[in-house]
C-alpha positions as CSV (number, residue, x, y, z in Angstrom):
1,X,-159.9,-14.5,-118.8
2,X,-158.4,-14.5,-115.7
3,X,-154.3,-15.6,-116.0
4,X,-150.9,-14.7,-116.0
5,X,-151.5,-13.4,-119.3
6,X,-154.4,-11.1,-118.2
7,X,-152.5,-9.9,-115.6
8,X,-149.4,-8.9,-118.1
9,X,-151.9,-7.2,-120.5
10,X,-153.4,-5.2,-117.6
11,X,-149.4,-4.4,-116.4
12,X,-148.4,-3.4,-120.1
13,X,-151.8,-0.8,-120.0
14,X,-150.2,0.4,-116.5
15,X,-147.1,1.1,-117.9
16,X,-148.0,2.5,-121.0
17,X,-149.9,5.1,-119.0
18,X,-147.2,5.8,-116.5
19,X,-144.7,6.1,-119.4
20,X,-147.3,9.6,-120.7
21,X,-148.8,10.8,-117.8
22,X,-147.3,8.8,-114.7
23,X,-150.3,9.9,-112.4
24,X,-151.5,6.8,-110.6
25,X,-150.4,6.5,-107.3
26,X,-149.4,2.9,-105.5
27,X,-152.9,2.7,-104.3
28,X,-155.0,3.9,-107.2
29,X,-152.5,1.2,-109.3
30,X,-153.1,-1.3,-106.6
31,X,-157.3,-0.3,-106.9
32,X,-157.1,-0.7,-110.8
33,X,-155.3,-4.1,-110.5
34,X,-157.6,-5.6,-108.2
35,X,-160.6,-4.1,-110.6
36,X,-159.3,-5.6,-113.8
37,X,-158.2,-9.3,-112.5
38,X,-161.6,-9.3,-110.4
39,X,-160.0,-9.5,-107.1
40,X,-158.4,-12.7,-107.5
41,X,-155.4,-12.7,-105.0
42,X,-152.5,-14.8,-106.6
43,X,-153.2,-12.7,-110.2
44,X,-153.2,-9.0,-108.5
45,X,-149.9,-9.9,-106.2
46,X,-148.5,-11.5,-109.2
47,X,-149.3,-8.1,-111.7
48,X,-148.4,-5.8,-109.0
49,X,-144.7,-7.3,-108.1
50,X,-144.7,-7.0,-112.1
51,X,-145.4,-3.6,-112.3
52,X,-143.9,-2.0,-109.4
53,X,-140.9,-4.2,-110.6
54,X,-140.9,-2.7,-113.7
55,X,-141.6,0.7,-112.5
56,X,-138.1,0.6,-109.7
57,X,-135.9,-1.0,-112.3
58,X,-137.0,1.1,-115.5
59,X,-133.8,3.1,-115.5
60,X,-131.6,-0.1,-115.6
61,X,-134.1,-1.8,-117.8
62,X,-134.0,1.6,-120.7
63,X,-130.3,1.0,-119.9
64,X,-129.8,-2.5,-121.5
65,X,-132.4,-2.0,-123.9
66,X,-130.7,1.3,-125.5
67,X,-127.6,-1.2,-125.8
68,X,-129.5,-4.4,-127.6
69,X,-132.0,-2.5,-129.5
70,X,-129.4,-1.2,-132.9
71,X,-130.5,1.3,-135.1
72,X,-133.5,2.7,-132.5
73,X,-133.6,5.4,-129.6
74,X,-136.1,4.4,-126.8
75,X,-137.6,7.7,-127.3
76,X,-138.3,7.2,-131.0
77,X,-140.4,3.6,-130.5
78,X,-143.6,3.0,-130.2
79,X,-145.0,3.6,-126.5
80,X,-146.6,0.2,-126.7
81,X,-143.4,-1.8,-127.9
82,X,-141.3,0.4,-125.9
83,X,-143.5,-1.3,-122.7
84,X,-143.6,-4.6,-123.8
85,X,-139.7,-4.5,-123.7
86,X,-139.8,-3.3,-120.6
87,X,-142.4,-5.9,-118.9
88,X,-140.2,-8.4,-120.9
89,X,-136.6,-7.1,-120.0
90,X,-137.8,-7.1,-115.9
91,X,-139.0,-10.4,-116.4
92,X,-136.0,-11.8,-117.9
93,X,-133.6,-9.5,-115.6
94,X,-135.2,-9.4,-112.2
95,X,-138.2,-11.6,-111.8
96,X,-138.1,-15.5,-111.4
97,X,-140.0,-15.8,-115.2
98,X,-138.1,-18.4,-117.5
99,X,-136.7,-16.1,-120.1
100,X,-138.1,-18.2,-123.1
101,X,-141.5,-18.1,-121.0
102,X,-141.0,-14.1,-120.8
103,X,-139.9,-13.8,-124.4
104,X,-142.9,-15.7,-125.3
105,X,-145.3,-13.1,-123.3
106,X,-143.8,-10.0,-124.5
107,X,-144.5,-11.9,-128.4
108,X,-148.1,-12.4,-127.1
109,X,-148.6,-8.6,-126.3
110,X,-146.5,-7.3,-128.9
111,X,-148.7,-9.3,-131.6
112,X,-152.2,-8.0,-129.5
113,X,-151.1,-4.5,-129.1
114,X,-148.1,-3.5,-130.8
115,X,-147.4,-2.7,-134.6
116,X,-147.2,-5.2,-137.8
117,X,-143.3,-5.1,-137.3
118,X,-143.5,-5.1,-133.5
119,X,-143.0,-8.5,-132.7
120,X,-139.9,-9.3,-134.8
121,X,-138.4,-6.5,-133.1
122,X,-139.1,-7.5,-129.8
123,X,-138.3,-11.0,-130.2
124,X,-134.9,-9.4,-131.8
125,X,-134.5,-7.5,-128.5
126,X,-135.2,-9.9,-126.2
127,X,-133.6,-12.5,-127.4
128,X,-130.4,-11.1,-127.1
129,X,-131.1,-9.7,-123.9
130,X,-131.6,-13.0,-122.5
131,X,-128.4,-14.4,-124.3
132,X,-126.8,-11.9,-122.6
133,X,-128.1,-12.2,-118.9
134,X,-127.9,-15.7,-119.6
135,X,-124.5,-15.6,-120.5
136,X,-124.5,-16.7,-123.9
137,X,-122.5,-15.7,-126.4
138,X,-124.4,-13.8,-129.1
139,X,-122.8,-13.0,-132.8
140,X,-124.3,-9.9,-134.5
């Protein structure tokens, strides 16, 4: 299974490593990409712009999130959903990812590797995010 979807699975694992331990360096990242997508090109740029993306826009990424995600502390959720937002939110913020296409993903991981509840509160989450940065107006 070598796609875009690989590649965000393999991101999310990146990030929910860096999130505990933060001990890969660029190269060993770069190393682990390569590894995992079996040194297809387009995939490992494509997972690495995602995850050093994700990685130089956390702060403003944890920012939003705090805002959208009522009721729940970033500290307090699940390291996996906690990631999956993230990945999700820097699609829909920074990369060039349709947002529904992005929401979509982060429902894909959050059903594979997150919690029973997980993806209703990422689609929650996200949903409103991309309201937001689309300019929407949301109601609560």
């Amino acid at each position: 299974m070598a796609t875009r979807r690989r590649a965000r699975e393999i991101v999310l694992q990146l990030l929910y490593e860096a999130d505990l331990n933060d001990w890969r360096d660029v190269d060993a990242r770069s190393r682990f990409i390569r590894s995992r997508l079996q040194g297809r090109k387009l995939l490992s740029t494509f997972a690495t712009e995602l995850l050093e993306g994700t990685l130089q826009h956390r702060d403003s990424i944890d920012v939003e999130l705090k805002k959208l995600s009522t009721n729940w502390a970033l500290n307090r959720m699940p390291v996996t959903d906690r990631n999956v937002l993230r990945l999700g939110a820097y699609e829909i913020l920074f990369a060039e990812t349709p947002g529904q296409v992005a929401i979509s993903e982060a429902l894909t991981l959050a059903r594979r590797y997150g919690g029973e509840n997980s993806p209703r509160f990422i689609n929650g989450v996200l949903d409103r995010l991309f309201k937001k940065a689309s300019g929407a107006v949301t109601t609560v």
